[in-house]
N, C-alpha and C positions, 0 to 999 in steps of 0.2 A: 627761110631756107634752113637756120639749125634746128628746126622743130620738125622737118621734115626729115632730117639727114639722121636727127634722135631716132625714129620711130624705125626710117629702115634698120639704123643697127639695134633696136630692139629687137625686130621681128629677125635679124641675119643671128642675134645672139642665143634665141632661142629654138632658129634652125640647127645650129651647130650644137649647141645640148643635144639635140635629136641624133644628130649625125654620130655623135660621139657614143649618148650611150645604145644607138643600134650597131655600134662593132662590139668585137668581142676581145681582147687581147689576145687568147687565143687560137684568132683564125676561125670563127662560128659569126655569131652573130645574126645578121641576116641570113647568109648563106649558108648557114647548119638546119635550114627548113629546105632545102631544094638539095637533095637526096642524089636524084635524077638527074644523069649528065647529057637529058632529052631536055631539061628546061631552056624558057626562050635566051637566058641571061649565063645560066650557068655558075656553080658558086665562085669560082674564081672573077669574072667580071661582075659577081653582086659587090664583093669586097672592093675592088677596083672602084665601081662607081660609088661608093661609103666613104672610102679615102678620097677619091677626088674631089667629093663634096666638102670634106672634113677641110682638105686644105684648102679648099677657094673662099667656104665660108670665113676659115682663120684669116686669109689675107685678104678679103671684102672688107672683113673687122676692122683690122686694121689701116687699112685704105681708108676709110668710113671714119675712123676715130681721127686721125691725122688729117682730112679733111674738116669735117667739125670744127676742130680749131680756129682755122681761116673767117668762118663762119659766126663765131663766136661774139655774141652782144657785149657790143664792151660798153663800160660804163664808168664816168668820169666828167668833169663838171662841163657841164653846159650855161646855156645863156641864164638859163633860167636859175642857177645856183648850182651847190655842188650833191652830188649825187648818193652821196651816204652819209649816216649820221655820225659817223667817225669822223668825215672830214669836217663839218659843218662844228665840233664838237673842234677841232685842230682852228678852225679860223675862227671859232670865238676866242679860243685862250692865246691866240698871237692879237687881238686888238687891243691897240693902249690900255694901259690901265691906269685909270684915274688915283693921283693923290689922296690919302685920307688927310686932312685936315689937322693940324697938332691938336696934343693933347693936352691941354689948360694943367698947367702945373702950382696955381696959386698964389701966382705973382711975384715970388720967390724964385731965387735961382739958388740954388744948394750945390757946395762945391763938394766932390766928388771922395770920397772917406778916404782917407790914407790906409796904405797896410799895415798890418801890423807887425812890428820887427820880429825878425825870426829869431828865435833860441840856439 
């Protein structure tokens, strides 16, 4: 389902590229080629239906991204162990850790130097 929901807001992202740069800031745009106010649409309703696209597309987007979410493969340990090499790197370094073994000094036990008096 999030692979599918990805692909409509690719194809809705790069409708709305479209939509955006066929306006004009200006007031042209599309509707600066339809001259003639005998056209079927008219330039005032080409603008109208540019914006309305513009903002259905912005907020499908957005709809579409905030749904995704919901969507979203979550990933975290299961039966089978844990699901990244972070964690698996976290549960080696919290198991016991084994004693080293002393370290053979000779057979001697040497006591420990005195300081030496300060001046």
């Amino acid at each position: 389902m999030f692979t599918f929901i990805a692909i409509i807001m690719m194809i809705a992202s790069v409708l709305l590229v479209l939509a955006v740069l066929a306006q004009d800031s200006k007031g042209g745009g599309l509707a600066a080629g339809f001259q003639s106010s005998s056209q079927i649409m008219g330039v005032r309703k080409t603008t109208d239906v540019i914006e309305k696209l513009t903002w259905g597309l912005a907020i499908g987007l957005f709809v579409l991204s905030v749904g995704a979410a919901f969507f979203l493969p979550r990933t975290g340990s299961t039966a089978t162990g844990p699901a990244s090499v972070i964690q698996q790197q976290i549960d080696q370094s919290s198991a016991p850790i084994q004693e080293m073994p002393p370290i053979p000094d000779g057979g001697e036990s040497k006591p420990a130097a005195e300081p030496a008096p300060q001046k």
